[in-house]
N, C-alpha and C positions, 0 to 999 in steps of 0.2 A: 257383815264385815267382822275379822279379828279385831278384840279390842286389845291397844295397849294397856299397861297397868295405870298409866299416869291420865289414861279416858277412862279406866275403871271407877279410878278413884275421884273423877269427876262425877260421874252419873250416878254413885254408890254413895256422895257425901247427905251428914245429917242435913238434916232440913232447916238449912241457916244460909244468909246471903255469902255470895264468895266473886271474886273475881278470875277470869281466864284467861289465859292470853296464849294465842297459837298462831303458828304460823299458816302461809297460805297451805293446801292441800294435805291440812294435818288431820283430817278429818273431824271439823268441828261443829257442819250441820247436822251428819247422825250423832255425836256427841251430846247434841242439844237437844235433839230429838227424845231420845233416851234419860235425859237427866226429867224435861217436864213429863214422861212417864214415870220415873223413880220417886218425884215428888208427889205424883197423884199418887201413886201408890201407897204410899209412905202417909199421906193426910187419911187413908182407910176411909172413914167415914164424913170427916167432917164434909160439909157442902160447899168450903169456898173453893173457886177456879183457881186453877193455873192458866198463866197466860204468857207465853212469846208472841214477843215484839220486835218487827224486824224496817228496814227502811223502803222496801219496795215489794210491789203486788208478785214480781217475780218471786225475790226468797220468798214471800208467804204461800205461794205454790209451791215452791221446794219440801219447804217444813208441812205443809198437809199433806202432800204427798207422800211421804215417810212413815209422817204417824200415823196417816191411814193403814198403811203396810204393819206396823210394828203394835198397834194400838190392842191388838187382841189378847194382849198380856193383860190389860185391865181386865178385876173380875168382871164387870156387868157394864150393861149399858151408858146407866146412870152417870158413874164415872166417867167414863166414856166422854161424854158430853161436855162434863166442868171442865174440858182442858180447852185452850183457845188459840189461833195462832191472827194476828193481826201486824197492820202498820202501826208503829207508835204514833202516830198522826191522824190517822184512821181507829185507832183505841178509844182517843181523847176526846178526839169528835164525836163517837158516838155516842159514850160515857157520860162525858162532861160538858162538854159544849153545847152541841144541838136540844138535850135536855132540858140543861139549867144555864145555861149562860148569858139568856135573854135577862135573866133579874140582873143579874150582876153590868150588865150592859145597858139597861134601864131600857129595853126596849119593851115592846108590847106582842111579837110575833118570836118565832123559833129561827134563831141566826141560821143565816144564809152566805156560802159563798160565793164571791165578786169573783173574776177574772182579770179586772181592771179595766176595760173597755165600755161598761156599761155608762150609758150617757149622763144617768145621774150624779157617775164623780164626780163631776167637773166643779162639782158644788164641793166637795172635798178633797182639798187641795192645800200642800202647806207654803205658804207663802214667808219665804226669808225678806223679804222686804216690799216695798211697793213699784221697785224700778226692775226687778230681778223675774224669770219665769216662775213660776211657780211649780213645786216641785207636786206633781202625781201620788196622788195614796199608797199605791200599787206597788212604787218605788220605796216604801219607807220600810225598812225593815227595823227587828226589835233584837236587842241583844240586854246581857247581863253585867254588868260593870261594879267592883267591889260590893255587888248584894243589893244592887237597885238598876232596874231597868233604866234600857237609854237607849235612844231615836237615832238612824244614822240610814246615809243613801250611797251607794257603790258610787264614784265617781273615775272618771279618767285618770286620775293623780292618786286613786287610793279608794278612802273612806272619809264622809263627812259627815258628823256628831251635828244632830240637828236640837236646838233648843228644846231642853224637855218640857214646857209647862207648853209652847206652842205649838210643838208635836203631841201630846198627850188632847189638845183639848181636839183637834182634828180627829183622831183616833176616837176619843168619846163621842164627840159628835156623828160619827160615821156609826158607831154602837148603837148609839140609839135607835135607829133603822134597823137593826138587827144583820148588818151588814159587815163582813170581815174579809181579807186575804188571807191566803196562805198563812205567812207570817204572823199575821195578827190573831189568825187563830189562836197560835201557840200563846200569846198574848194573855187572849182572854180564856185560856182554859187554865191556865194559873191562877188568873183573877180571880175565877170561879170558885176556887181549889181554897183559897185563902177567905173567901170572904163569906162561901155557904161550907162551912166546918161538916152542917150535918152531911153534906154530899162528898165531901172527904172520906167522912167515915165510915158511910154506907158502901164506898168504894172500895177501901183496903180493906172491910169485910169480908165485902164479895171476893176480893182479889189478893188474899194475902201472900202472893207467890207471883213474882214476874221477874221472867229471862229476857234480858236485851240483848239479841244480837249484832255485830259488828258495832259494840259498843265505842270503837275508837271515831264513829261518826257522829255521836252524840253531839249535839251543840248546845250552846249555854242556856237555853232553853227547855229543851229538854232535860240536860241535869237539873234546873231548875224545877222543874215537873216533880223527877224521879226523887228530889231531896226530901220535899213534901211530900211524899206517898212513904219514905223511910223512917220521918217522924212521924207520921204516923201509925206505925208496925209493919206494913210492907215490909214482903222479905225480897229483896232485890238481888239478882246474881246478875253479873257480866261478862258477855263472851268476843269476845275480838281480838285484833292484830294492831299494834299501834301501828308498823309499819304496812296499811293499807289504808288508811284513811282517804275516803274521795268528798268528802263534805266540810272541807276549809274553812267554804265560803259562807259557810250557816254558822260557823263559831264553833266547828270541833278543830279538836286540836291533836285528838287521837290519845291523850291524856287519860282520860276517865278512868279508863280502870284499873291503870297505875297507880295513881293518888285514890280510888277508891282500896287501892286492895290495903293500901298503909293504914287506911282507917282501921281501930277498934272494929272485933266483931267481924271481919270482913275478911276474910285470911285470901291468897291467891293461890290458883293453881295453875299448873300449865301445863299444857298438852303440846309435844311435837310428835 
């Protein structure tokens, strides 16, 4: 593809985080493509990965697909290799979760996920009172509220904020099994993140370069994730369309990479 100046000068910028913002059909998957070959290129030798992160198995077929096509620009193999392309959920899991997230969880096996059907939850279950149903594990999702998690279940009329010390001990108690949701993953791969430093660190070693695609899906979780991987040197860039957002209901807001690009250090750019 012809590139414009204004995709030039995304795939050509130094090796620092930045934010993007484009429109639909602006051509931002080869742009993305390109840029985590510019940066491999650009590290020469050092040995950490590059790695885009995208929200479904589809775009990460999109993006292999590409830089398979386009990858032969790398000198050799080796390189070759350090680049990555994953789910951000499927990253974490691998990474951080399934790993280490048993200590942090105080369990004794390697976390496992639930689907919510298995007959063992029945035993894990948060009860708002003793006259009331008791609301399903499955159901509880976790969000981020002024810089401290908090418990809440989709209901008819909205959203309902479930008490945190008696949503929290349900949730540990359920860790302890080594057992998680969806949701809760994200949960405890923050946990993890915060509470084994050395596994932070060995991480943003390994990975000091990660592209987020369709950044305006990110949920407050996820920024959560991506805040601490920035403190700790992680060079973080972001590519999305605020007006595309299809993940509301996870806590984006399609925001991210507006207020990230304001940040210090984080300049934006944009491709139409």
């Amino acid at each position: 593809m012809k590139l414009s100046d204004e995709q030039k000068a995304v795939i050509e910028a130094p090796l620092e985080p930045m934010a993007v913002t484009a429109c639909a059909g602006s051509g931002k998957t080869a742009t993305a493509i390109r840029r985590l070959i510019a940066i491999r290129q650009k590290l020469a030798d050092h040995r950490g990965r590059v790695v885009l992160l995208s929200f479904s198995n589809v775009a990460v077929n999109t993006f292999n697909n590409g830089y398979a096509e386009l990858a032969s620009d790398l000198p050799d193999d080796a390189n070759r290799k350090r680049v990555e392309v994953d789910t951000l959920d499927g990253f974490f899991t691998q990474h951080v979760l399934r790993p280490h997230g048993y200590r942090t969880m105080g369990a004794t096996r390697p976390p496992y996920l639930v689907s919510g059907s298995e007959p063992f939850l029945s035993s894990f279950q948060y009860w708002k009172s003793k006259t009331e149903r008791p609301i399903p594990i499955k159901d509880v999702q976790v969000g981020v509220e002024n810089r401290k998690s908090v418990f809440f279940v989709d209901t008819k009329g909205g959203v309902e904020q479930l008490d945190h010390g008696k949503a929290k001990e349900v949730i540990e108690k359920l860790g302890r099994t080594g057992a998680y949701t969806h949701d809760l993953g994200r949960y405890w791969v923050i946990r993890t993140l915060l509470h084994q430093p050395a596994i932070l660190k060995a991480l943003a070693t390994r990975y000091p370069h990660i592209l987020v695609d369709e950044s305006q899906d990110l949920g407050t979780m996820h920024k959560v994730t991506l805040e601490i991987l920035m403190k700790a040197g992680v060079q973080i860039s972001l590519i999305g369309d605020v007006n595309q957002g299809i993940f509301a209901f996870a806590g984006a807001d399609g925001m991210c990479g507006s207020s990230r690009a304001k940040k210090p250090n984080h300049p934006q750019k944009k491709s139409t």
